[in-house]
N, C-alpha and C positions, 0 to 999 in steps of 0.2 A: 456225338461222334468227335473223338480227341484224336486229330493228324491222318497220315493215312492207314490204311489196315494191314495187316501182319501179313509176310507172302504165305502162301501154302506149302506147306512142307511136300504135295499130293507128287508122287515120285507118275512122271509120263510112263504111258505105257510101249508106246512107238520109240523108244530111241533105242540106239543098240550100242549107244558107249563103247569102247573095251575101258577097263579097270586099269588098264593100265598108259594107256594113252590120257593124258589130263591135259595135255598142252593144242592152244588154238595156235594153228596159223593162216597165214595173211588170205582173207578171204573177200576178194574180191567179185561184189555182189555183181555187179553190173557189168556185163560180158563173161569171157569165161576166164572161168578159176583156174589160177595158176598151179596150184596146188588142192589136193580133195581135203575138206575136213574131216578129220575124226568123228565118227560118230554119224554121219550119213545116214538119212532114212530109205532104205530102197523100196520102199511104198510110193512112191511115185505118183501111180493111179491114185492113190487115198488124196493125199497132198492136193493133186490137181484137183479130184472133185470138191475138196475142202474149200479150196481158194475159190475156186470157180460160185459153189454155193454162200459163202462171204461178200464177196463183189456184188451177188444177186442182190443178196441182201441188203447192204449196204446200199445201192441203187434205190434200194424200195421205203428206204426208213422215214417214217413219217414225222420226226422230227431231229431236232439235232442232239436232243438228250437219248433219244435211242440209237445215235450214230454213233454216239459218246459213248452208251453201254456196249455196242456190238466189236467197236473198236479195242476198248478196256478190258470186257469180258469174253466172248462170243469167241475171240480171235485166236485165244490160249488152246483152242483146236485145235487151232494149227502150225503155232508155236508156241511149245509147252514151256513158257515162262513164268518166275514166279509170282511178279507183280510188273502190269503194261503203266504208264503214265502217257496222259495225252495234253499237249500245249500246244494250243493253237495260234495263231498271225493274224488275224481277221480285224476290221478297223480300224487297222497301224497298231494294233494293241498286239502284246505277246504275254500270255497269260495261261496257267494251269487252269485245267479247263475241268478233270474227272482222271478216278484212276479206277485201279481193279476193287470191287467190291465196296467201291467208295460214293454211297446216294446220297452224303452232305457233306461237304467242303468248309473243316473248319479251319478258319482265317489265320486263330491266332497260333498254329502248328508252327513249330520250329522247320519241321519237314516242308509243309505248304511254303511258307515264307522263303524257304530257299529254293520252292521249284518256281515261286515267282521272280526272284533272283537270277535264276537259271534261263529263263522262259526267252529274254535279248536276245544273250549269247548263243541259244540251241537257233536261235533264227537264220544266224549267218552260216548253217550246214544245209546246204542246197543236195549232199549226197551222201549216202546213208555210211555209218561209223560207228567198227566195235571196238568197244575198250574191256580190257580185261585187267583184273587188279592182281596178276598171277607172273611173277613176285612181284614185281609194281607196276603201278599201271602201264599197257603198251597200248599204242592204237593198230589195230589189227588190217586196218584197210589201208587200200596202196595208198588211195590218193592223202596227201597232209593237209587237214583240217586247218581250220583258223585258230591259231596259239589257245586265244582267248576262249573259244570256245571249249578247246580239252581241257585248259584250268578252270573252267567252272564246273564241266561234269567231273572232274576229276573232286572237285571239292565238296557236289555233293555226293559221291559216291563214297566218302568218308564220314558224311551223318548215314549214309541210306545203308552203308552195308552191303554193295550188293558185290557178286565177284566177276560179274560179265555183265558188260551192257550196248544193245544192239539201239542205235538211236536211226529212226528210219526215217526221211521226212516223206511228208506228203505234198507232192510235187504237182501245181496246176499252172499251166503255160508256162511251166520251167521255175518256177518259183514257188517257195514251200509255204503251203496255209496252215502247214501242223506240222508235230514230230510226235514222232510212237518212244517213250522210251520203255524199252522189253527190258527187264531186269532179270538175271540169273547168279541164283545161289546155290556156293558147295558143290555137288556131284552134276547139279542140273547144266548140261553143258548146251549152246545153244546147235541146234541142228542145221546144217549145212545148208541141207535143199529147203527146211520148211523157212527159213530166214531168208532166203533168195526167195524164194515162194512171195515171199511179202512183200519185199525190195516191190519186184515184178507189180506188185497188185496195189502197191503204193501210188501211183497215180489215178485210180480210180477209184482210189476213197478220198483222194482228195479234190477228185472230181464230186463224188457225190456230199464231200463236205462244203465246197462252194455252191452246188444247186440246193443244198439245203438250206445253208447260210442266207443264201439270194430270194427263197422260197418265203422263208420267213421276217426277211427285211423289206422285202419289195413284195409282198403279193401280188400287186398289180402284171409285174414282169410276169410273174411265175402264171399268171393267168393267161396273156400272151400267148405263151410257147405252147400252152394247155397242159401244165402240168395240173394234177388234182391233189397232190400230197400234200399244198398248202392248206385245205380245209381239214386237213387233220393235226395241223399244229397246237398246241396252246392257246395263244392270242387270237385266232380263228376258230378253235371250238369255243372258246366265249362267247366269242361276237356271235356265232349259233345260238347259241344258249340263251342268251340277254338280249335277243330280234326280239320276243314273244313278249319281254318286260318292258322293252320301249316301245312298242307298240303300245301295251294297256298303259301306260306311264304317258303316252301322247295322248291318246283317248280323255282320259281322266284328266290332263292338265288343257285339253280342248272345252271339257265339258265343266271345270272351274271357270277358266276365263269366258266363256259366252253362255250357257246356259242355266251355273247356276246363281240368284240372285242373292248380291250383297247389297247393306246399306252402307249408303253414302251420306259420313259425317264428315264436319268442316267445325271447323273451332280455333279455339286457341286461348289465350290467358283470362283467367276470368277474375274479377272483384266483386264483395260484396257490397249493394250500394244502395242506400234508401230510396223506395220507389218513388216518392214525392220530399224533396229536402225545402225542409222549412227553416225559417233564418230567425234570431229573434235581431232587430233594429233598435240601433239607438236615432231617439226620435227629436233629439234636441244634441245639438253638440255640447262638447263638451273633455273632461277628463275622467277616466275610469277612478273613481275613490275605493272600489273593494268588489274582490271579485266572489262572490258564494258557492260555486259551484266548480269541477274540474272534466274531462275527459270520460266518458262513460257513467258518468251520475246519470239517477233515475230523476226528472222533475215531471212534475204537476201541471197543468195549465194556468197560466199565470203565477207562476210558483217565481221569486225576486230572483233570479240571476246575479246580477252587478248595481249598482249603482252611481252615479257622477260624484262631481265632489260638486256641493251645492254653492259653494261661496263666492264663484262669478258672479250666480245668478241672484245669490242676496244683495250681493255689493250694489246692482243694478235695481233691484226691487228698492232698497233704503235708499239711494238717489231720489228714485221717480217717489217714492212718497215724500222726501222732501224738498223737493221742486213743487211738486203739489199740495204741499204746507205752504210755503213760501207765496204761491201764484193764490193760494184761498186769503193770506193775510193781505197781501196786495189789492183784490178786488176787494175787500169790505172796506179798506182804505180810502179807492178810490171813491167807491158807493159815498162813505162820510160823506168828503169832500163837494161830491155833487151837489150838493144841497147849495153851497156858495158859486160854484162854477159849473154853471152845464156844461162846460166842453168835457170835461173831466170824463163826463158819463161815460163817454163811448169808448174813452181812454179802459173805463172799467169794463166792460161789452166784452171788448179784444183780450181782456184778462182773462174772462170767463173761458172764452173757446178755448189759450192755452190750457186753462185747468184742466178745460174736459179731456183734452187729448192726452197731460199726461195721465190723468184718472182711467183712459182707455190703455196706454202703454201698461200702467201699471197694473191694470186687470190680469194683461197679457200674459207677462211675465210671473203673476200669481198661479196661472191657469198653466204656464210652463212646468213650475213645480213638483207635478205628478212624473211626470216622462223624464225627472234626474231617477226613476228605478228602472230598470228594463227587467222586463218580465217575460215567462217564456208564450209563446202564442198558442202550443201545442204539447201534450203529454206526449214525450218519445224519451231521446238519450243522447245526451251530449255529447257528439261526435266533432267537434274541434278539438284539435291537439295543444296541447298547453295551453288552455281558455286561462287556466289561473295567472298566465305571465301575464297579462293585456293588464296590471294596474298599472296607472299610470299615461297608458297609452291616452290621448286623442281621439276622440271618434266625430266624424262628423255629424250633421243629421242626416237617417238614410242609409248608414253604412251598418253592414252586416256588424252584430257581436260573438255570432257564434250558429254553427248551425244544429239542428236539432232531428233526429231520427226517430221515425214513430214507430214500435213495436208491431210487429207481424206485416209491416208494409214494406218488406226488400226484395230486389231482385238482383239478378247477376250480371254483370255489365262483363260481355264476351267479345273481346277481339278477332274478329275475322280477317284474315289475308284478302285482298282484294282483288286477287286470282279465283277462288273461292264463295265472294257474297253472292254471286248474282245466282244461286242454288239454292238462298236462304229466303226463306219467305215466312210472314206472320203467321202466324198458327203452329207452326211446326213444330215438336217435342226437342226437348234438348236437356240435357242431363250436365250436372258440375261437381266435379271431384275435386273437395276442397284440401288443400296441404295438410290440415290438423287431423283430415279421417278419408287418405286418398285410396280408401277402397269402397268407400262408403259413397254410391252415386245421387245426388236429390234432382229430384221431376223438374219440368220448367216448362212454359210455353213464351214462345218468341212473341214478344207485345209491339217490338219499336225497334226499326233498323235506322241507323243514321244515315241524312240525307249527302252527305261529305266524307270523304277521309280525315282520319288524321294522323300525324306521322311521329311513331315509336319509334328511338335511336336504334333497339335491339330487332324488331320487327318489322317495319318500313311502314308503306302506308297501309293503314287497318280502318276497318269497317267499325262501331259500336255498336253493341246488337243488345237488346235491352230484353231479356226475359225473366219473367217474375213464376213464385213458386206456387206449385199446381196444390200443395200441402203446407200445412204449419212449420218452418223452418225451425221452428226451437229453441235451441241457443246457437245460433247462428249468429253474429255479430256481423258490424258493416267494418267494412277494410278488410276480414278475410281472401286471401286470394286463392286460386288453384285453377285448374283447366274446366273449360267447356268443352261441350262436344253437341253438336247439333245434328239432327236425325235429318237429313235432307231426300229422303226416298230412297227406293231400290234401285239397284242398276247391277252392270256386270262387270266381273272385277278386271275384263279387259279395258272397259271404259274410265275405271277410275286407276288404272295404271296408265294406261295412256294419255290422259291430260294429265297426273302430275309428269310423266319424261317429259311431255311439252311444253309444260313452265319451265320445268328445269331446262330444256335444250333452249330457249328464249332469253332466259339469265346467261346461259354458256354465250350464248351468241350475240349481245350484248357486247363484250369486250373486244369480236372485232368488226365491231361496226363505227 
């Protein structure tokens, strides 16, 4: 629908023109007319039952788009105009509101655009005003309008075309909520009595435009006074319509939240981590001399890892056996000797016990020699990270060299919120979607909750919850991460919305405490 719609050419049947009278004069709607119009309908009776039948009507209309039609169309009964426009004052707004034959209003019309233009200026006509464009425009009524107001109908009755124009408003406690403008083309001249007819009846459409108005802005009011027209508006035959959906729409969302049962999982970041880590030990200190192995290598049990570099421990061995060369050549010395001096003897005695002890040191340090290789304790998979950097390194005796993961023996070590543990209990099923296949869930049973928190910079303090796989992991590696989710029972899903809002309202309420 492009602007407004074309007048009808449809010639009235009630008017009695002459042909030769074409000129309006000054017709003074309200009180009596100075002068008669031309063209006068002497149906009088018709006229009256017209208006009277309109009023009714207009009284009864069940909403404001039918006050809108009855106004625009309905009214051309009574005055046989070619095209009505109706702009209403309603909300401090003044705005084209509907015209004749017009069921969508489109915006971007040159014609719309200038009866929104228009819509101010027709505001400040408190009393009804005809113009006619015969030979230029004149205003036809006694009283003198506001300047501004006949230069704006005047300007658009030079897009619109029309050659008379009856602007009526519609007057409630003296003030206008709307204006009618009656447009008349060519022969169509406007009728004396059916245009006073309307003047007259002009406040009681704009009565029943303010009870409609009021009817559908304030229901409540309109309930009040006991008017019933407001349950036939729009916006209230919905709310009819959509009682019957929110009812079953309450029902159903009663019978989610408490009777039907959801399970209640708790979880949170998971890794993969070998269920018992084994260390391999360096068993003598020392300095790493060569490393054999790297980051995910497959070893053996007892399969060489690293080795020391041995030449502390030789430096120390070739000492002690020749201290103990040294202390053997010394006592056979002293032994000679005995022979001429017995003091000497025990001189040799005291030699012997040194020997023996370095003879013991130096056993020691032979029996050291094995433990310069470190070997692994356990067939798994070298899970230290850059094992290969540690040449060089120092290790004490006793100090880890590397830790060692045994195949098919991992479980998933699952962070829990500590809002959330006291739900988790051993035994319980628990599933982990790992980042490399996160739609792919593996089994789990909770073995070990830890007895402490401990606190993640991104997640605060967390529970470790230690559950191992119900099946063969596969190629499952250790360090994988991704999420857990822990199977914690059934419950209803009012119960598990309602304690997260109360962690969350506990966090909120933290700040101002």
């Amino acid at each position: 629908m492009t602007g407004l719609p074309k007048r009808s050419t449809e010639k009235p049947s009630s008017r009695t023109l002459k042909e030769s009278d074409r000129d309006l004069d000054h017709v003074p709607i309200e009180g009596k007319p100075e002068k008669s119009l031309p063209g006068s309908s002497p149906d009088a009776e018709r006229i009256l039952s017209l208006s009277l039948e309109l009023t009714s009507r207009a009284a009864c209309c069940d909403s404001l788009d039918e006050l809108y039609f009855l106004l625009t169309n309905d009214l051309r009964t009574l005055a046989a105009y070619d095209r009505c426009i109706l702009i209403t004052h309603l909300e401090g707004r003044s705005r084209f509101v509907a015209a004749t034959h017009l069921p969508v209003v489109d915006k971007k019309s040159k014609l719309v655009l200038k009866l929104q233009q228009l819509a101010p200026h027709v505001a400040k006509l408190e009393s009804p005003v005809i113009l006619t464009r015969r030979p230029a425009f004149q205003v036809l009524t006694p009283e003198t309008p506001p300047q501004t107001a006949v230069t704006a109908l005047q300007e658009y009755g030079d897009l619109a075309g029309w050659d008379h124009l009856c602007c009526m408003p519609l007057n409630y406690n003296g003030k206008p909520l709307g204006h009618l403008l009656m447009e008349f083309s060519g022969d169509n001249l406007p009728d004396k009595s059916a245009v006073t007819t309307v003047a007259k009846a002009a406040p009681i459409f704009g009565a029943a435009l303010a009870g409609r108005w009021l009817a559908e802005r304030k229901p409540a009011i309109a309930r009040i006074v006991g008017s019933q027209a407001p349950s036939g508006t729009t916006r209230q035959k919905w709310a009819v319509r959509r009682a019957p959906f929110i009812a079953v729409a309450a029902t159903i969302l009663m019978i989610l939240l408490f009777l039907v049962p959801f399970t209640f999982s708790v979880g949170g970041e998971a890794a993969i981590s070998p269920k018992e880590r084994q260390y391999a030990f360096c068993k003598i200190s020392g300095l790493i001399d060569a490393v054999y192995v790297k980051q995910g290598s497959s070893v053996e049990k007892d399969r060489k890892l690293a080795t020391l570099d041995p030449r502390e421990l030789d430096f120390r061995i070739r000492r002690e056996e020749r201290q103990f060369e040294l202390l053997t050549q010394e006592m056979a010395l002293s032994r000679s000797r005995a022979i001429d001096d017995p003091s000497i003897l025990a001189r040799a005695k005291l030699t012997e016990l040194k020997r023996e002890s370095v003879a013991a040191e130096l056993e020691f340090l032979k029996w050291q020699r094995q433990f310069l290789v470190i070997t692994a304790p356990v067939a798994g998979v070298i899970v230290t990270k850059d094992v290969e950097t540690l040449v060089g390194k120092k290790l004490e005796a006793g100090e880890a060299f590397c830790e060692i993961a045994e195949p098919g023996r991992l479980c998933a070590d699952i962070l829990v919120p500590e809002d959330r543990i006291m739900r988790v209990k051993t035994g319980q099923g628990a599933r982990v979607y790992l980042n490399n296949a996160p739609r792919k869930g593996y089994r789990l049973k909770v073995d070990e909750i830890a007895p402490r928190s401990e606190v993640e910079p991104r997640l605060g303090n967390v529970y470790k919850v230690v559950a191992t796989f119900d099946d063969d992991p596969g190629a499952i590696k250790v360090g994988m991460k991704g999420t857990g989710s822990i199977d914690t029972g059934a419950t209803n899903l009012w119960t598990i919305l309602s304690l997260r809002l109360s962690t969350r309202l506990n966090h909120m309420l933290l700040y101002f405490r």
